[in-house]
N, C-alpha and C positions, 0 to 999 in steps of 0.2 A: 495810256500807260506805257511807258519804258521799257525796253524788253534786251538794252543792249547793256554788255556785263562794265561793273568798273574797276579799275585799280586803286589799289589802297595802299599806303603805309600805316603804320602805327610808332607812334614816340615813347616811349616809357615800356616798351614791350614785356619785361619780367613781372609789372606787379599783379594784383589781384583784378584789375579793370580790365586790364588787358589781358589775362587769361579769361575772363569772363565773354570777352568783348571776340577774341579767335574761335572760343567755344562755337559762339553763335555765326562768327562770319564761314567756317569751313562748310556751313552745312547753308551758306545760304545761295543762291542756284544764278546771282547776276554779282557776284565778287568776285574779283583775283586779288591778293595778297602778294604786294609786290615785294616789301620788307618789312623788317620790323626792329626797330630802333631799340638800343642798350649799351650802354657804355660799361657799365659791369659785366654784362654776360658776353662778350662780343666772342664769336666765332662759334659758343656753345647752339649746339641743338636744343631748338624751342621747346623739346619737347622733356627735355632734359632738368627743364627749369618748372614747362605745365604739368606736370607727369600727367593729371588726366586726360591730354591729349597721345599719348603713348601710342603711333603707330596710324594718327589723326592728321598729324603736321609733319613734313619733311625741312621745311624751310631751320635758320639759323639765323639768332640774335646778330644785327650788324654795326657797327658806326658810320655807315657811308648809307646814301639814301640819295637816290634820285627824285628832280622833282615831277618827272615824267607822269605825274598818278593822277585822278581826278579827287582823289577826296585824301583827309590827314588826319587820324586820332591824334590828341595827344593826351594823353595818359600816366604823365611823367610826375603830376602831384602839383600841390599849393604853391605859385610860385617861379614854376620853370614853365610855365604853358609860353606868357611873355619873352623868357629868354630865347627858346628853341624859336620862335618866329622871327625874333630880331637874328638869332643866331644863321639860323638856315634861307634866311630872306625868303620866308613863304608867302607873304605877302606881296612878294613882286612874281608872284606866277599864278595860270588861271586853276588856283587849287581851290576847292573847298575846304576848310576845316570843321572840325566839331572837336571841344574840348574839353573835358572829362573835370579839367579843374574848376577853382572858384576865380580863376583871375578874369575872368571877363564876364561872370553875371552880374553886376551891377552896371544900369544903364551910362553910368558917366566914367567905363571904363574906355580906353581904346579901342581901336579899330569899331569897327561896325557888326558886332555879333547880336545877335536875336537870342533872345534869353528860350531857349529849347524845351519848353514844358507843352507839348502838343495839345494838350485838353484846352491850352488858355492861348495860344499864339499859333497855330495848323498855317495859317494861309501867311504868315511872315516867314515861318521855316520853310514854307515850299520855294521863296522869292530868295532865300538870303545863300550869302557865299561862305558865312560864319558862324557857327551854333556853339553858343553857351549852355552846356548840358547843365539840368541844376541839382544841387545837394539833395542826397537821399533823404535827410528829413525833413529837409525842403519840399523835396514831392513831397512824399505821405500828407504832410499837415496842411500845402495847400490844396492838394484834390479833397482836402476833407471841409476846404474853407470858401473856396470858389466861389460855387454856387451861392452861397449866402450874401459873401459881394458881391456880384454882380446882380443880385435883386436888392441892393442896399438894406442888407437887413445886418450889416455887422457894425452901424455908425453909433458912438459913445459906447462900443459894448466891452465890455474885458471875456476875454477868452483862455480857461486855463487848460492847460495841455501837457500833459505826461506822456511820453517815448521811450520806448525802451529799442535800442539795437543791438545788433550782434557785434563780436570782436571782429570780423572783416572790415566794419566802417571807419575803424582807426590805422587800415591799411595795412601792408604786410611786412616793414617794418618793423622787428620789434621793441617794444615798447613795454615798463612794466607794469599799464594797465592791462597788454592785451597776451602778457604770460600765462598761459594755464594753468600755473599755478595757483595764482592769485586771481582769476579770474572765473574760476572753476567753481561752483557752488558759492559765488557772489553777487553780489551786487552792489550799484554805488551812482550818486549824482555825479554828474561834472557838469560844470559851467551853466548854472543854473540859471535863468533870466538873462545871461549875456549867450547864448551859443550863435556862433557866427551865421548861421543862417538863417538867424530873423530877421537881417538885413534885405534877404530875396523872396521872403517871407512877402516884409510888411512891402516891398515893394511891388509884385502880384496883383497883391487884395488891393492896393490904392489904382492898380491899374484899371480894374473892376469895378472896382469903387469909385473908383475920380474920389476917396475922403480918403484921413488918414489917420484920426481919431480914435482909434482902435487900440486897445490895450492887450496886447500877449504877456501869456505867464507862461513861461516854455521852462519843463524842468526836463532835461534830457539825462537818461540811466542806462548803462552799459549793464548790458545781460550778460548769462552765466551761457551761449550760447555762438554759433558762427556767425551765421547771417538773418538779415532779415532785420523791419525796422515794425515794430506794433504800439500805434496812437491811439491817446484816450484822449478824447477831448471835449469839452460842455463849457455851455455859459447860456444866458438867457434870453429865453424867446416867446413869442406869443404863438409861432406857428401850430400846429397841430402835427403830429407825426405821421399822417397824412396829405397833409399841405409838404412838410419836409420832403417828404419821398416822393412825391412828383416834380417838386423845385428838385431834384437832385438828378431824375432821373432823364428831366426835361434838358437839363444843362448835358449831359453826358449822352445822350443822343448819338451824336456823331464820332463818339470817343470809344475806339477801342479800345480796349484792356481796363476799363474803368466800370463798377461791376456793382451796383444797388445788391447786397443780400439782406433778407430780411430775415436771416438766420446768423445768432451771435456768432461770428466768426474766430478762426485761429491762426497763427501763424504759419504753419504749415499748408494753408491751402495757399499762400502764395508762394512759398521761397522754390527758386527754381523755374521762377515765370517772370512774366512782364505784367502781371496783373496789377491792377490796385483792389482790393474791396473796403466797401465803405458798408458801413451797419447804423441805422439812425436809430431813436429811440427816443422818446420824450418823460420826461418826470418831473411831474409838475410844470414848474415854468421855468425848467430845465431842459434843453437839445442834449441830448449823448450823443456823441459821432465818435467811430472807430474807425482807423482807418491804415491799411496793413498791407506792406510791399517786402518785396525781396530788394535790399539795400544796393546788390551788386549788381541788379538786372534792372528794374524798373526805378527802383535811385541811382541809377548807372550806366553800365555796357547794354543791359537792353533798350532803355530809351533814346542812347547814342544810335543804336540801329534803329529805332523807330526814326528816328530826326534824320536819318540817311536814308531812308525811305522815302520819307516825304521831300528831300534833297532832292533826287533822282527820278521822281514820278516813278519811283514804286509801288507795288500794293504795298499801303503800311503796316500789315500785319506780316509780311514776309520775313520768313525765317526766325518770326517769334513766337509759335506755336507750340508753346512748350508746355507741358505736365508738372504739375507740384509732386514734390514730393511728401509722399502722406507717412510712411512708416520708413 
């Protein structure tokens, strides 16, 4: 185990990942915070921008950035993860990065990133110098699907699957799905069958699988709520929900924050942690699998820390010992 501290920057400093993402580093006991990158907020106090860090953080949003650090969030959105590394030539120094965006989870993107889901690739993110953190209902749907790939029980099978997440998932940007006006005492589909992260989706499950056969019905629905991402999922099986539950519990072994309850679960016992819980259930020759994270911590800033943990030979539960918030 590691015990010596490391320096950090962060890229996109003002948005929601990266408030999430300082939340968790000020309190963790082998990080220093050397900057944190903003081209809109530049000179402002960090704390000015997180207000719940109010009297947490001293530090100031910058545009200059040394590359002196060992590790590099970037957190900057869909898109600009690419630029900022061609821009900053982070890639010609011995940095680590781990990137909060979509531009590098798919295998036949550039550079050499290891797609960052720890329950399904642990001993590649200990090896690698680049982490593709992945989409928040990305996790959820594959910790709820794993298992079953990797004992080839998901080959010809269709899998339908309804999400619901909070208005945090669409980022802090506004936008007029994620107005409270409109968003308040609603609900609504978007992108039904196409949402972008079946692509890291089916790419996972084939990983497990070695098949690719697999039919997803992903209807993804934005809540009337902040955060937090809650999966319903079924399609057919012969197991027994006994068989399921030891197939599920047997896979997650070695996985923490990944949580068998055999009590219908809610939203709330995750938001505000790095948990997963998963809930199985059989009817008839039906699997129900539920499956329920906090969007911005375990679809996000906390499993970036979990992936800098196992970066550093850290314990990987460092600094993510968190509490839900229940009332």
């Amino acid at each position: 185990m590691n015990t010596k501290p490391i320096k950090i920057g962060i890229f996109g400093g003002a948005g929601y990942t990266a408030g999430e993402l300082l939340r968790l580093l000020i309190h963790h006991p082998l990080v220093q915070i050397e900057w944190i990158h903003s081209n809109s907020h530049a000179g402002q106090a960090v704390s000015t921008v997180h207000r719940d860090l109010y009297d947490n953080i001293q530090l100031h949003f910058s545009t200059a950035i040394t590359p002196q650090v060992n590790l590099v969030f970037l957190c900057a959105g869909h898109g600009r993860s690419k630029m900022l590394i061609s821009e900053y030539k982070l890639d010609q120094y011995p940095i680590k990065i781990i990137d909060l965006s979509a531009d590098f989870r798919m295998a036949s993107a550039q550079h050499s990133f290891i797609y960052g889901l720890p329950a399904l690739n642990k001993n590649q993110i200990k090896k690698a110098d680049y982490i593709a953190n992945p989409g928040c209902f990305a996790t959820a749907i594959q910790l709820a699907l794993l298992p079953l790939a990797k004992a080839q029980l998901l080959s010809k099978k269709e899998v339908h699957i309804q999400a619901i997440t909070g208005s945090t998932g669409a980022g802090q940007e506004p936008k007029p799905t994620t107005h409270f006006s409109w968003r308040q005492n609603n609900v609504s589909v978007y992108k039904p069958f196409v949402h972008q992260h079946l692509a890291e989706i089916k790419q996972s499950l084939q990983q497990e699988a070695k098949e690719s056969d697999l039919t997803i019905n992903f209807i993804p629905i934005r809540g009337a709520f902040s955060r937090g991402i809650f999966a319903s999922i079924y399609l057919d099986s012969k197991l027994t929900e006994a068989e399921a539950q030891q197939l599920f519990e047997s896979y997650y072994a070695t996985a923490p924050f990944v949580y068998l309850t055999t009590q219908n679960p809610d939203l709330k016992q995750v938001v505000n942690t790095n948990k997963c819980l998963i809930y199985l259930q059989k009817h008839q020759d039906k699997l129900f699998i539920i499956s329920a994270i906090d969007n911005l911590l375990k679809g996000a800033s906390g499993q970036a820390v979990q992936n800098m943990n196992l970066l550093f030979d850290f314990p990987e539960t460092m600094g993510l010992q968190l509490k839900a918030t229940a009332f």
